[in-house]
TORKOLRO-695224 format. One record per residue (C-alpha): residue number from 0; residue in three letters; x, y, z. Coordinates in Angstrom, 1 decimal, decimal comma, padded with zeros to 4 digits. Layout:
% residues N
<NUM; 'Ala'; <X; Y; Z>>
...
***
This chain:
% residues 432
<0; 'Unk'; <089,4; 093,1; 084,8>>
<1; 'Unk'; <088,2; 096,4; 085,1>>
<2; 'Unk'; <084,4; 097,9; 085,0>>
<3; 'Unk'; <083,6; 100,7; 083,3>>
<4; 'Unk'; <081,6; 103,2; 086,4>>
<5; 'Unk'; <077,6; 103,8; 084,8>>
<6; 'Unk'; <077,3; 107,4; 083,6>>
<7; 'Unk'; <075,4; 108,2; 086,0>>
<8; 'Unk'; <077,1; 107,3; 089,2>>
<9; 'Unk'; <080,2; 109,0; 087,6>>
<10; 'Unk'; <078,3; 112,5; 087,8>>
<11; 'Unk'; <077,4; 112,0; 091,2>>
<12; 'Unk'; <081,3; 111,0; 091,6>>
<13; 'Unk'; <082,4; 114,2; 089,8>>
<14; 'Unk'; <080,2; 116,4; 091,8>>
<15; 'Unk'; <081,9; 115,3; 094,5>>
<16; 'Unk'; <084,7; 115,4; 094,0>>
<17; 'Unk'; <083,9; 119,4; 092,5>>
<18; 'Unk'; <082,6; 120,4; 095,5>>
<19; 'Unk'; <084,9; 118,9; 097,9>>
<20; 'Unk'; <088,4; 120,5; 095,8>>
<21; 'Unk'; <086,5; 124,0; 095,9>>
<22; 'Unk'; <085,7; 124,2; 099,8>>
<23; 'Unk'; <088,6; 122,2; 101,6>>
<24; 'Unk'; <086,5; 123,0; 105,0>>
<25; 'Unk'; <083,5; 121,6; 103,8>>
<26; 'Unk'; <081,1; 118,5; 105,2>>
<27; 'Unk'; <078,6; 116,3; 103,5>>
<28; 'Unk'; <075,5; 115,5; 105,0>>
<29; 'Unk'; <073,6; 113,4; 103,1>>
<30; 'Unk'; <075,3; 110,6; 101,6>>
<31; 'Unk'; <073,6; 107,5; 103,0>>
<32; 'Unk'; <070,9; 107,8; 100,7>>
<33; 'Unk'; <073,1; 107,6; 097,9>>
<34; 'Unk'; <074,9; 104,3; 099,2>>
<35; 'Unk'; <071,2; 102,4; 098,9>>
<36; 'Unk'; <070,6; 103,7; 095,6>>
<37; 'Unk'; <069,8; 100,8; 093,1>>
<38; 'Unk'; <072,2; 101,2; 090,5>>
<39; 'Unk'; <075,3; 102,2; 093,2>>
<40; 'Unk'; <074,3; 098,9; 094,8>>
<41; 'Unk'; <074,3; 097,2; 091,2>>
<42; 'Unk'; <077,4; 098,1; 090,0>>
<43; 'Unk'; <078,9; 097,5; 093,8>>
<44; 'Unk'; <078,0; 094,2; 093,4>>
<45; 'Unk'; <079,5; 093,1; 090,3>>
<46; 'Unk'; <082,6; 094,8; 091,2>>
<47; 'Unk'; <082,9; 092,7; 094,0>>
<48; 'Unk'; <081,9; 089,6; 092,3>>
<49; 'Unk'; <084,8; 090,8; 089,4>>
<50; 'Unk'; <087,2; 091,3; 092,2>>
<51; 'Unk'; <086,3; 087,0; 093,2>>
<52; 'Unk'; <087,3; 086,3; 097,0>>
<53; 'Unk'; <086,5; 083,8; 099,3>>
<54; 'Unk'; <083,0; 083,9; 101,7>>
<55; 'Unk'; <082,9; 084,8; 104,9>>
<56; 'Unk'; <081,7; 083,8; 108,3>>
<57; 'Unk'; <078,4; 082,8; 106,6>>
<58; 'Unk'; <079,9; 080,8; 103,8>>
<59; 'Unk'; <077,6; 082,0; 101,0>>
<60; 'Unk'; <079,5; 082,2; 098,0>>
<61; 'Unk'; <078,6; 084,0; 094,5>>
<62; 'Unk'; <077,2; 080,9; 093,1>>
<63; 'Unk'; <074,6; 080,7; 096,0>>
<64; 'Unk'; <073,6; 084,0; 095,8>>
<65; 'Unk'; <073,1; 084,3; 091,8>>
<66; 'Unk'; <071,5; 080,6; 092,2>>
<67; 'Unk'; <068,7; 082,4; 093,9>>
<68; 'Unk'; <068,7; 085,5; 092,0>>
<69; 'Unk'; <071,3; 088,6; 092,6>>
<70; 'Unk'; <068,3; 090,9; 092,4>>
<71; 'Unk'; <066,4; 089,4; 095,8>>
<72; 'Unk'; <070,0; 089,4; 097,2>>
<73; 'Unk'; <070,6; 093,5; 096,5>>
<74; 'Unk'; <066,8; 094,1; 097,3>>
<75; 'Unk'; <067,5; 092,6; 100,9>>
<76; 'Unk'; <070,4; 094,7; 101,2>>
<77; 'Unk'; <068,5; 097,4; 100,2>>
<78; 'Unk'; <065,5; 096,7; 102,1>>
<79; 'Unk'; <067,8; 096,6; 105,1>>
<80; 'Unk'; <069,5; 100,1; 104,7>>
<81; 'Unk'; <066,8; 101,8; 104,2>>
<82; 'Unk'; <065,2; 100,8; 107,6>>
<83; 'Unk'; <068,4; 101,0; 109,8>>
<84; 'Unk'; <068,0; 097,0; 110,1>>
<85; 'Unk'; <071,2; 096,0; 108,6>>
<86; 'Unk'; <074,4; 094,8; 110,9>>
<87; 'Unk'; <078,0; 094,5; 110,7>>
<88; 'Unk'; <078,3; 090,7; 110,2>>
<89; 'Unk'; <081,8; 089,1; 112,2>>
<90; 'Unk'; <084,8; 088,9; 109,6>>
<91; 'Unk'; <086,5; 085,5; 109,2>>
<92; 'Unk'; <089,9; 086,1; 109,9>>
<93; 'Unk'; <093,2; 083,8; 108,0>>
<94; 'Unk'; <096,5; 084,3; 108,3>>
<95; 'Unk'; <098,6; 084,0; 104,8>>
<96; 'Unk'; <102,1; 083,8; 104,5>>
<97; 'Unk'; <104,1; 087,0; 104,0>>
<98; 'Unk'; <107,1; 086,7; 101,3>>
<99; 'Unk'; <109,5; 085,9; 103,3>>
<100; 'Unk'; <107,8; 082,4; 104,1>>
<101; 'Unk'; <109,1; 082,9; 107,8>>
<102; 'Unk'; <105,6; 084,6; 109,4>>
<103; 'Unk'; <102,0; 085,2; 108,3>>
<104; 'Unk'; <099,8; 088,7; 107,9>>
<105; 'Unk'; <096,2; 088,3; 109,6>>
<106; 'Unk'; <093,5; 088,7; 106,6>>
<107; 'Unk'; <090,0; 089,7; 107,2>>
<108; 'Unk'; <087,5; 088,4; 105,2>>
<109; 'Unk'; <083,8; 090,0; 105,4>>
<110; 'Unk'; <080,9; 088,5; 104,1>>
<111; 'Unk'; <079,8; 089,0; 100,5>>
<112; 'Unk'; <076,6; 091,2; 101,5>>
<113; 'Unk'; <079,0; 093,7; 104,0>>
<114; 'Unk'; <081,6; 093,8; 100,9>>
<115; 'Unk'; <079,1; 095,3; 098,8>>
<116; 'Unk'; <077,9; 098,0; 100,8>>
<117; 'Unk'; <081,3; 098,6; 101,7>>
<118; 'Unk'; <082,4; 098,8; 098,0>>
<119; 'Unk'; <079,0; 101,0; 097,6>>
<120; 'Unk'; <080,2; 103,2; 100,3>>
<121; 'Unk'; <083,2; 103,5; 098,7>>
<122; 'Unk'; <082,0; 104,6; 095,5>>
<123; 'Unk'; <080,1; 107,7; 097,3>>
<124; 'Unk'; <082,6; 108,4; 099,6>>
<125; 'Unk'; <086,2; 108,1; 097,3>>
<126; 'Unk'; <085,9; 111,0; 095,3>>
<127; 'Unk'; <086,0; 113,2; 098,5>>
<128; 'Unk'; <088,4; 112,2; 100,4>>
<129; 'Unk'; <090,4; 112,0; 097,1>>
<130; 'Unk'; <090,2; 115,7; 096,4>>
<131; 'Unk'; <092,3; 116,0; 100,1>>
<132; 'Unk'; <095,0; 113,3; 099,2>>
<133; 'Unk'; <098,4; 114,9; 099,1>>
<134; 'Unk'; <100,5; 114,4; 096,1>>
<135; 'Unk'; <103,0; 111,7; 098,0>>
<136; 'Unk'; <100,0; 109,4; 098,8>>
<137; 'Unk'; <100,9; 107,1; 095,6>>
<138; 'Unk'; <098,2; 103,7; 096,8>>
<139; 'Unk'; <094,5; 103,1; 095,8>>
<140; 'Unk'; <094,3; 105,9; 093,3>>
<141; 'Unk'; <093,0; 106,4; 090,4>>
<142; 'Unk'; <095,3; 107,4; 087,7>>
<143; 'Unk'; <098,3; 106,5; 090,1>>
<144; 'Unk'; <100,2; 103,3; 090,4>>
<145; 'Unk'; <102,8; 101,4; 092,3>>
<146; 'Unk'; <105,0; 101,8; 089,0>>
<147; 'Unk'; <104,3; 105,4; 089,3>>
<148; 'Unk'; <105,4; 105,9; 092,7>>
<149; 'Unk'; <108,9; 103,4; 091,7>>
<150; 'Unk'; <109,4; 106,1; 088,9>>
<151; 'Unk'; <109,5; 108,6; 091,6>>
<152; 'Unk'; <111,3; 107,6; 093,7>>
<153; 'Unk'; <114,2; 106,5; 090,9>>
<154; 'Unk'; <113,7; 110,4; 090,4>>
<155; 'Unk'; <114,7; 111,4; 093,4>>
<156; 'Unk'; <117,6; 109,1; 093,6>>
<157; 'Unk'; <119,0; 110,8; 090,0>>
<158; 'Unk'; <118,1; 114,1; 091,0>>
<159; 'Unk'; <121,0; 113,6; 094,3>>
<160; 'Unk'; <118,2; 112,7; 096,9>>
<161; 'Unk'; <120,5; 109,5; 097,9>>
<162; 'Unk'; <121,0; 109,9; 101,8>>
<163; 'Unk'; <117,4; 107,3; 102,3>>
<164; 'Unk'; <115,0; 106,4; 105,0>>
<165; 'Unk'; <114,2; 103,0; 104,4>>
<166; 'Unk'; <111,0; 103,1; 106,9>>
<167; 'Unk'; <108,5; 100,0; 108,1>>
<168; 'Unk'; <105,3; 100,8; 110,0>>
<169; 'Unk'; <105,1; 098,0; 112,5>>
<170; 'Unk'; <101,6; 096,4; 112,0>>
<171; 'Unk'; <100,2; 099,4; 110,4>>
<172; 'Unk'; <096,5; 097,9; 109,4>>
<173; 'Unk'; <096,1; 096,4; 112,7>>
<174; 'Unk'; <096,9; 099,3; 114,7>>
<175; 'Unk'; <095,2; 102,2; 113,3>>
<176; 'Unk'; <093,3; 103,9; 116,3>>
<177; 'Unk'; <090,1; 104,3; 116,1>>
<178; 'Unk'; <088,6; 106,9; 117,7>>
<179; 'Unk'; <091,4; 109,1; 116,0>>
<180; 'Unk'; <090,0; 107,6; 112,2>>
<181; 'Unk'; <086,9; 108,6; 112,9>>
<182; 'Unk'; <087,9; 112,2; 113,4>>
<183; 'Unk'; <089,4; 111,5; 110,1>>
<184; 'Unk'; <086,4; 110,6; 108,1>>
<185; 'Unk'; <084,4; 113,1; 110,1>>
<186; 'Unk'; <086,3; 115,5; 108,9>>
<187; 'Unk'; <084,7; 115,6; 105,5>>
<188; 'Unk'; <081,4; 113,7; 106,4>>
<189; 'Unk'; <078,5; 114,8; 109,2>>
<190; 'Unk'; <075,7; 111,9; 108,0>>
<191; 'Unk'; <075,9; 110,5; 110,9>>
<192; 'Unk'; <074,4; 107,1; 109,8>>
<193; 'Unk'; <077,2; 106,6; 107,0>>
<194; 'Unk'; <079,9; 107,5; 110,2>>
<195; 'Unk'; <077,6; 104,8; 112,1>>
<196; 'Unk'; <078,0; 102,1; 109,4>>
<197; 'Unk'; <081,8; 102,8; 109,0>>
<198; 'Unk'; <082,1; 102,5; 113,2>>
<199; 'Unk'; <080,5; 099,5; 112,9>>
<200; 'Unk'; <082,7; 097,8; 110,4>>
<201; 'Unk'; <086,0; 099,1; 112,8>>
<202; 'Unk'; <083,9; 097,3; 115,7>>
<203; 'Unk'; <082,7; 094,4; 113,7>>
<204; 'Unk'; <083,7; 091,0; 115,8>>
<205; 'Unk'; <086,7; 088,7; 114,8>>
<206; 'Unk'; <086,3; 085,4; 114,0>>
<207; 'Unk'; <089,5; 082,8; 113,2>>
<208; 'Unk'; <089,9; 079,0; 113,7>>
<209; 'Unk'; <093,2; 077,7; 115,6>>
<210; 'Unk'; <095,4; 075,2; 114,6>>
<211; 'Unk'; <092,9; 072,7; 117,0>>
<212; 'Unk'; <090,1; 073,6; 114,5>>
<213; 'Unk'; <088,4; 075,9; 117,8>>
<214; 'Unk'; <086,6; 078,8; 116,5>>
<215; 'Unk'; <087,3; 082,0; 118,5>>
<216; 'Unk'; <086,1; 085,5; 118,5>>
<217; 'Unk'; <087,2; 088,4; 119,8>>
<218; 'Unk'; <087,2; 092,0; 119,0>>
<219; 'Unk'; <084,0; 093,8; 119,0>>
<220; 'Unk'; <083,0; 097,0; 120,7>>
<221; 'Unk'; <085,5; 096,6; 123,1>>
<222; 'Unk'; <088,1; 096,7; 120,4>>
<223; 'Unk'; <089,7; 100,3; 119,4>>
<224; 'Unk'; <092,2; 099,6; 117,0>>
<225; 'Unk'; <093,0; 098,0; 113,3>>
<226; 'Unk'; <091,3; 098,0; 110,0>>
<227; 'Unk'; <091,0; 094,2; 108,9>>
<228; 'Unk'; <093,2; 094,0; 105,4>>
<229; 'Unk'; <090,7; 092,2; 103,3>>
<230; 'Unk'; <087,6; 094,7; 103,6>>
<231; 'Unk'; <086,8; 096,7; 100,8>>
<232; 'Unk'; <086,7; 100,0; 102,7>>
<233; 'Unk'; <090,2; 099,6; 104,5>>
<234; 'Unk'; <092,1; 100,6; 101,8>>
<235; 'Unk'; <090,4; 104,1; 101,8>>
<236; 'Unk'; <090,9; 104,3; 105,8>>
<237; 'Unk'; <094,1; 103,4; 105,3>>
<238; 'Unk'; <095,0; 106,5; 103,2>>
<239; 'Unk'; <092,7; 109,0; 105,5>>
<240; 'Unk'; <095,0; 107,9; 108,5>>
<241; 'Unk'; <098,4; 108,1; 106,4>>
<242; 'Unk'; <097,4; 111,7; 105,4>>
<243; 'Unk'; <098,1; 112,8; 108,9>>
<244; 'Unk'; <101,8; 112,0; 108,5>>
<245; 'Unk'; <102,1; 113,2; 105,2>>
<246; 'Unk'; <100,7; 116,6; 105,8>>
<247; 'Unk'; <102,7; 117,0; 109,4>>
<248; 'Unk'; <106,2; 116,1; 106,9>>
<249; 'Unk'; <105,1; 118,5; 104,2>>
<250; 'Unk'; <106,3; 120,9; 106,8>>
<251; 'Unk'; <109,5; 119,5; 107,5>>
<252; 'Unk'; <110,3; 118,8; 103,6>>
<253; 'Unk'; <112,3; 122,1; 102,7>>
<254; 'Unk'; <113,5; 122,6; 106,0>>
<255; 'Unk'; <115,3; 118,8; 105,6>>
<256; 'Unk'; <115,5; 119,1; 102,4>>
<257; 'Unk'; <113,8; 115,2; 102,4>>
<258; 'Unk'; <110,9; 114,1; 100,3>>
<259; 'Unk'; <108,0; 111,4; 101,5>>
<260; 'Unk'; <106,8; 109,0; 098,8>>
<261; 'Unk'; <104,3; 106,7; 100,5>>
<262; 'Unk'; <102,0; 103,3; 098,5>>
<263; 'Unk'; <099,6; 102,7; 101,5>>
<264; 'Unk'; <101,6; 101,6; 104,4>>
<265; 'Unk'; <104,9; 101,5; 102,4>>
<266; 'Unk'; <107,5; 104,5; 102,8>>
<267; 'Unk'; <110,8; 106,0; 102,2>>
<268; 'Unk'; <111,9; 109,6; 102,2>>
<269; 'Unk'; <114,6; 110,7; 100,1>>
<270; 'Unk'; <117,1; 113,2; 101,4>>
<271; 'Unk'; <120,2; 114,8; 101,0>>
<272; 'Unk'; <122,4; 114,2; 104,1>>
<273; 'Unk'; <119,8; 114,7; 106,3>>
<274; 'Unk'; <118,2; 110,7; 106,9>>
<275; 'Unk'; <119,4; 110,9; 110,7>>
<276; 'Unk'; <117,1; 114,0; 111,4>>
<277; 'Unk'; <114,3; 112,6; 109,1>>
<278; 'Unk'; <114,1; 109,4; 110,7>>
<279; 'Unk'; <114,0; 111,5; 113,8>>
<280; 'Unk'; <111,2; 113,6; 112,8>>
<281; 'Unk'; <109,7; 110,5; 111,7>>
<282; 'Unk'; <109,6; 108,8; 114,8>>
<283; 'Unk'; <108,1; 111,3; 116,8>>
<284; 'Unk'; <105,4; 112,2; 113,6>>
<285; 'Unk'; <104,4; 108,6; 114,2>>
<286; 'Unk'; <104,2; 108,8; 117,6>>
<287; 'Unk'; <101,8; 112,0; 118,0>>
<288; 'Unk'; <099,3; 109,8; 115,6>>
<289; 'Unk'; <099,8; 106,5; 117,8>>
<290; 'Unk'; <101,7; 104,5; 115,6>>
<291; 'Unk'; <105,3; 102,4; 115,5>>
<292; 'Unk'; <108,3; 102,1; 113,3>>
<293; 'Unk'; <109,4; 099,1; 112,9>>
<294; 'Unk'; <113,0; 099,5; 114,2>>
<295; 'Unk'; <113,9; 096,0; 113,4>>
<296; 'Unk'; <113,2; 097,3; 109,7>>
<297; 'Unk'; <114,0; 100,5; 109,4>>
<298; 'Unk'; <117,2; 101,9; 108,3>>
<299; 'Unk'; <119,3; 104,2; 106,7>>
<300; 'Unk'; <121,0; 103,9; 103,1>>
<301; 'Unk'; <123,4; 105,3; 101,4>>
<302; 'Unk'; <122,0; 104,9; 097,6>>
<303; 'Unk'; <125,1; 105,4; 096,0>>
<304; 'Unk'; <126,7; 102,5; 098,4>>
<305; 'Unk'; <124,4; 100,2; 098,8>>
<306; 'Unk'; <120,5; 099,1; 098,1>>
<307; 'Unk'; <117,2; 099,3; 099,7>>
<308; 'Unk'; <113,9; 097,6; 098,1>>
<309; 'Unk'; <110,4; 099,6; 097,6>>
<310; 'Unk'; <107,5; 097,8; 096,1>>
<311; 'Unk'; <109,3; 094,9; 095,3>>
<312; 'Unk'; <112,0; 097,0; 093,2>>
<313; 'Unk'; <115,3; 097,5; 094,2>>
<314; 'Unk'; <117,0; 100,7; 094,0>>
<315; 'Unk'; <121,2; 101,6; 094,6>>
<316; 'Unk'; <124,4; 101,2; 092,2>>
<317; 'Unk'; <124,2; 099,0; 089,0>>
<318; 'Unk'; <126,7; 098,5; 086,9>>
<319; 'Unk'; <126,2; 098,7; 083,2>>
<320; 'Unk'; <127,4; 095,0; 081,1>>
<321; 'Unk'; <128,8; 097,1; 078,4>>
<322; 'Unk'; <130,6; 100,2; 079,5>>
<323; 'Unk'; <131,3; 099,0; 083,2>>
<324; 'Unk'; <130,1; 102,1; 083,8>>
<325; 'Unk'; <128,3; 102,4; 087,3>>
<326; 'Unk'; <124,4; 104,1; 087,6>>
<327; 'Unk'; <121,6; 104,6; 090,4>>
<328; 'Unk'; <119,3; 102,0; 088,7>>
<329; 'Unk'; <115,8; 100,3; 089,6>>
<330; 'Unk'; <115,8; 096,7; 088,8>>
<331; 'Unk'; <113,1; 093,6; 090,4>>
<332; 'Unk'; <113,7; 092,5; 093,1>>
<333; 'Unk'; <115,3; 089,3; 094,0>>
<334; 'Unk'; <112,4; 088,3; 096,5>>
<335; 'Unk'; <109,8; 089,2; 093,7>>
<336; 'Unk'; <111,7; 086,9; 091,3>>
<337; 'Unk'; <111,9; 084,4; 093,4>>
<338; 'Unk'; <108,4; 084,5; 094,1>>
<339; 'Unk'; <108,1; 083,9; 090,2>>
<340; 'Unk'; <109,8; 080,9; 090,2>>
<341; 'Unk'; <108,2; 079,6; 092,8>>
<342; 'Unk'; <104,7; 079,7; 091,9>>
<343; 'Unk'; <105,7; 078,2; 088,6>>
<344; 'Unk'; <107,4; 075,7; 090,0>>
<345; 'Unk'; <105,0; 074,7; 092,2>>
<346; 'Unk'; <102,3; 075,3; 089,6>>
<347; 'Unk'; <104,1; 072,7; 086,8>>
<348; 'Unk'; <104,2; 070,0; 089,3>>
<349; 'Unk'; <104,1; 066,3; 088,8>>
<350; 'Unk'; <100,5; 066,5; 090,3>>
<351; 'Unk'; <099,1; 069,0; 087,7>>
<352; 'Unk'; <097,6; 067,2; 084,7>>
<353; 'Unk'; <096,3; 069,9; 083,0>>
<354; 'Unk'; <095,6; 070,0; 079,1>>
<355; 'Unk'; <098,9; 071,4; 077,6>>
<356; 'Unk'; <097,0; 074,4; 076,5>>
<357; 'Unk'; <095,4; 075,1; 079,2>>
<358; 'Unk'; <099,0; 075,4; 081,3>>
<359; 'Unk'; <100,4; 077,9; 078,6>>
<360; 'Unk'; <098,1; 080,2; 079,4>>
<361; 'Unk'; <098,2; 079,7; 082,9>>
<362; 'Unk'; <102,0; 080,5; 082,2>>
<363; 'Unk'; <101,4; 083,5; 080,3>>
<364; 'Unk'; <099,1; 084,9; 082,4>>
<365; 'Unk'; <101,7; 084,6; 085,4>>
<366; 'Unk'; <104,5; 086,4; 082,8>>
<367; 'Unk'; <102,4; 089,1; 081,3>>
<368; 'Unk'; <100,8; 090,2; 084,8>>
<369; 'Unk'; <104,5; 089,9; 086,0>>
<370; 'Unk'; <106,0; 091,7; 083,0>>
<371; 'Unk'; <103,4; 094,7; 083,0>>
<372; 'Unk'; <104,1; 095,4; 087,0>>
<373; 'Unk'; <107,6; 095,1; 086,4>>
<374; 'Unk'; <108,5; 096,9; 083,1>>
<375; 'Unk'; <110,3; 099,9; 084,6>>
<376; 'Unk'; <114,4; 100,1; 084,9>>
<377; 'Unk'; <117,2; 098,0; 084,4>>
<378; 'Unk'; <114,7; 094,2; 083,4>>
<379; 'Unk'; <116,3; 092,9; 080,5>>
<380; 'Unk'; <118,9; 090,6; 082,4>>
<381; 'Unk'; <116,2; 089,8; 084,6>>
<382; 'Unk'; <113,8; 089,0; 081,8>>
<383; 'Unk'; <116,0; 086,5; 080,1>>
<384; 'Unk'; <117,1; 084,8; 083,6>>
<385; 'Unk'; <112,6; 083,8; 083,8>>
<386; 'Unk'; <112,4; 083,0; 080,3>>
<387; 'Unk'; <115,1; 080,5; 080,7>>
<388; 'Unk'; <113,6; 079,3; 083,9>>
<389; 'Unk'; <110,1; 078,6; 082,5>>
<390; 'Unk'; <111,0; 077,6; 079,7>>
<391; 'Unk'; <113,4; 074,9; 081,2>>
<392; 'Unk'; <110,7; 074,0; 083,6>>
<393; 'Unk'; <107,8; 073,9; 081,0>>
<394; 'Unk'; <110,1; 071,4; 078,8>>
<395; 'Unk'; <110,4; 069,1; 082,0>>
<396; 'Unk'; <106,5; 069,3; 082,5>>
<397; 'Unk'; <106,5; 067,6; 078,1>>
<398; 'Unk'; <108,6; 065,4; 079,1>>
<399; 'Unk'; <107,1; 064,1; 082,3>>
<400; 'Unk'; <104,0; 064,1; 080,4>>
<401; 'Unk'; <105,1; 062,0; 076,9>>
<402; 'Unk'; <107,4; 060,2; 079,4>>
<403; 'Unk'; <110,1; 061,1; 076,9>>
<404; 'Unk'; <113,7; 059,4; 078,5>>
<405; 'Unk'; <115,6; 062,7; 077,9>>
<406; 'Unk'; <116,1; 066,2; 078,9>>
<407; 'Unk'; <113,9; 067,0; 076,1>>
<408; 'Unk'; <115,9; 069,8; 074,4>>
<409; 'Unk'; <115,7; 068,3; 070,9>>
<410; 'Unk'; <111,9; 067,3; 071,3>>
<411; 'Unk'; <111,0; 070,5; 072,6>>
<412; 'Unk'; <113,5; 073,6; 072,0>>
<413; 'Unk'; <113,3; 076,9; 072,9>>
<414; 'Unk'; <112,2; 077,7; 069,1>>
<415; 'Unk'; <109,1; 075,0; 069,5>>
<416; 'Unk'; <108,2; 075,9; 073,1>>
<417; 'Unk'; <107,2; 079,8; 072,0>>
<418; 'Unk'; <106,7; 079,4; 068,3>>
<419; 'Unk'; <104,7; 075,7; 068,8>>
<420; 'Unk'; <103,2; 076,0; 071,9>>
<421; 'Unk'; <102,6; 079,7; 072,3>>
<422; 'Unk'; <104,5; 080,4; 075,5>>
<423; 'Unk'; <105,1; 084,2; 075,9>>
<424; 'Unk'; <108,3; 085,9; 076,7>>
<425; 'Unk'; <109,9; 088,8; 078,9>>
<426; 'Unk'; <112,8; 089,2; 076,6>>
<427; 'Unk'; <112,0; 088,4; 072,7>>
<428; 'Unk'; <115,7; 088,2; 071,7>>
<429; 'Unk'; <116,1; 085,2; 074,0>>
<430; 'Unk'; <113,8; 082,7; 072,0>>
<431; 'Unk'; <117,1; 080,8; 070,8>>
***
């Protein structure tokens, strides 16, 4: 769910964002003002109460604070910045498992209160450091999505740009120096209080629970690198530190004849014959700005011969089921449907004993978030292969729960499942 941005704080965004595209040399001054202002603070808030998430190292949760009144809680905050009193809380650190199910990415969760002036911050500070993002950055955009950049890159790959560097960033988030982000941000921005607030986020302690149940803490000032995934702002420091790399490659793009197309920490560059040198000019790009390929990861690809995935598509040679015909097509990708199948699996369980109802749309939410990320390319084999699978696994779930001594394709077909029940599907022509 998405809020529509007051009237008001969309001037002040457009202003911005004006000023900052006309003089690419220029530096705010004072914007910490603006990140106190009552309705910035307002409308922070409920986007970060829209966007849900778990407390942090204070455990007060959304229910506390609107139990005692949202507008005491925002006052505080208020109250707070406006007399240089307020301080970085510790961020609550969990590790969730990555895709692969082998290993975990560290997540950093801040407290409610610091996610709202972050997401305050962010609402002053976006539309200026948007009007210097180059056309390759693709993540956190307005207007731009991870589709968008798939659709790019599939470009690319028709247009001849097959010779690929399949690139990985080895701990990218955690890594990010910085003294060298802060030259980033100050760039564009000389209040020093809003540079203060964003140091002290970067510097804010660690706090994560071992597999004992022992609380530990580290970081703090004494820590120089990393932007915890989880805060609101890290996303936008994210994309200031990527911007080095993708302005140093803009000048090696004609000269290699290799193009960048980048979603945050994600990245390939499409070439023609020239991947060795690109991956060589990569490695030493990311080295001037203290950073690490993940050579384990990294690798070159022929397109025309084989595959490579990018935001959970996978791009090289299909074949087409009619013609036999072969194409450079963009299909899901395996991992992602897997993924699929394994959250409803696990979510029609023998343990859930949900109303009926309630589990189709559960079900349909799953497909229709799934279908509307992954609705560009070569999906209509892959639609009908998840329809079948859901629908099978719905009709155990019936019979399970009427305890039905059958497979249940009479009791509950295909044609009664989507017409009867309502369950939504990829592929329309595979109801029956």
């Amino acid at each position: 769910m998405s809020l529509a941005t007051p009237e008001r704080i969309r001037t002040l965004q457009r202003r911005l964002y004006v000023k900052a595209k006309k003089e690419p040399q220029y530096r705010f001054y004072t914007l910490y003002d603006k990140i106190y202002r009552w309705d910035i603070l307002h409308h922070a808030y409920r986007r970060v109460r829209t966007n849900a998430g778990a407390p942090g190292v204070d455990g007060v949760t959304f229910e506390q604070i609107e139990a005692t009144g949202v507008e005491a809680f925002l006052q505080g905050i208020q109250r707070e910045l406006q007399e240089g009193t307020y301080r970085a809380d510790p961020v609550r650190r969990v590790e969730i498992p990555k895709p692969d199910g082998k290993s975990t990415r560290p997540l950093g969760i801040p407290t409610i209160r610091t996610r709202v002036i972050q997401e305050a911050t962010l609402l002053v500070l976006f539309p200026i450091f948007e009007a210097d993002l180059p056309d390759t950055a693709w993540g956190y955009r307005p207007k731009r999505s991870a589709v968008g950049a798939v659709k790019r890159v599939h470009a690319y790959l028709q247009a001849g740009y097959t010779d690929v560097v399949d690139a990985d960033l080895r701990q990218y988030f955690e890594t990010i120096p910085h003294a060298e982000l802060m030259r980033c941000v100050a760039r564009r921005i000389s209040d020093g209080k809003v540079l203060a607030l964003i140091k002290a986020w970067l510097q804010a302690p660690i706090v994560e629970v071992d597999s004992r149940g022992r609380t530990r803490r580290r970081g703090g000032k004494r820590h120089h690198r990393g932007t915890p995934q989880g805060g609101v702002i890290s996303p936008l420091l994210a994309l200031l530190y990527m911007r080095r790399f993708l302005l140093a490659w803009q000048r090696w793009e004609h000269r290699l004849q290799a193009y960048v197309c980048a979603y945050a920490d994600d990245f390939v560059i499409l070439c023609r014959g020239t991947a060795t040198q690109a991956l060589t000019v990569t490695r030493d790009l990311m080295r001037r700005i203290k950073l690490e390929l993940n050579e384990a990861k990294t690798r070159i690809v022929n397109a025309r011969e084989g595959s490579f995935d990018f935001l959970g598509y996978t791009f090289g040679p299909m074949h087409s089921p009619k013609t036999g015909a072969c194409y450079l097509g963009a299909a899901p990708s395996k991992a992602r449907v897997r993924r699929l199948r394994e959250a409803v699996h696990s979510y029609l369980s023998p343990h859930n004993q949900s109303p009926v109802d309630e589990v189709v749309a559960h079900l349909n939410r799953l497909l229709v978030g799934w279908g509307n990320f992954f609705s560009y390319g070569t999906v209509t084999k892959t639609y009908r292969q998840i329809d079948r699978y859901v629908a099978d696994r719905l009709r155990r779930f019936l019979v399970r729960r009427h305890k039905i001594e059958s497979l249940g394709t009479r009791q509950f077909s295909n044609l009664r499942l989507y017409r009867e029940y309502g369950l939504r599907q990829l592929a329309p022509s595979s109801a029956w």
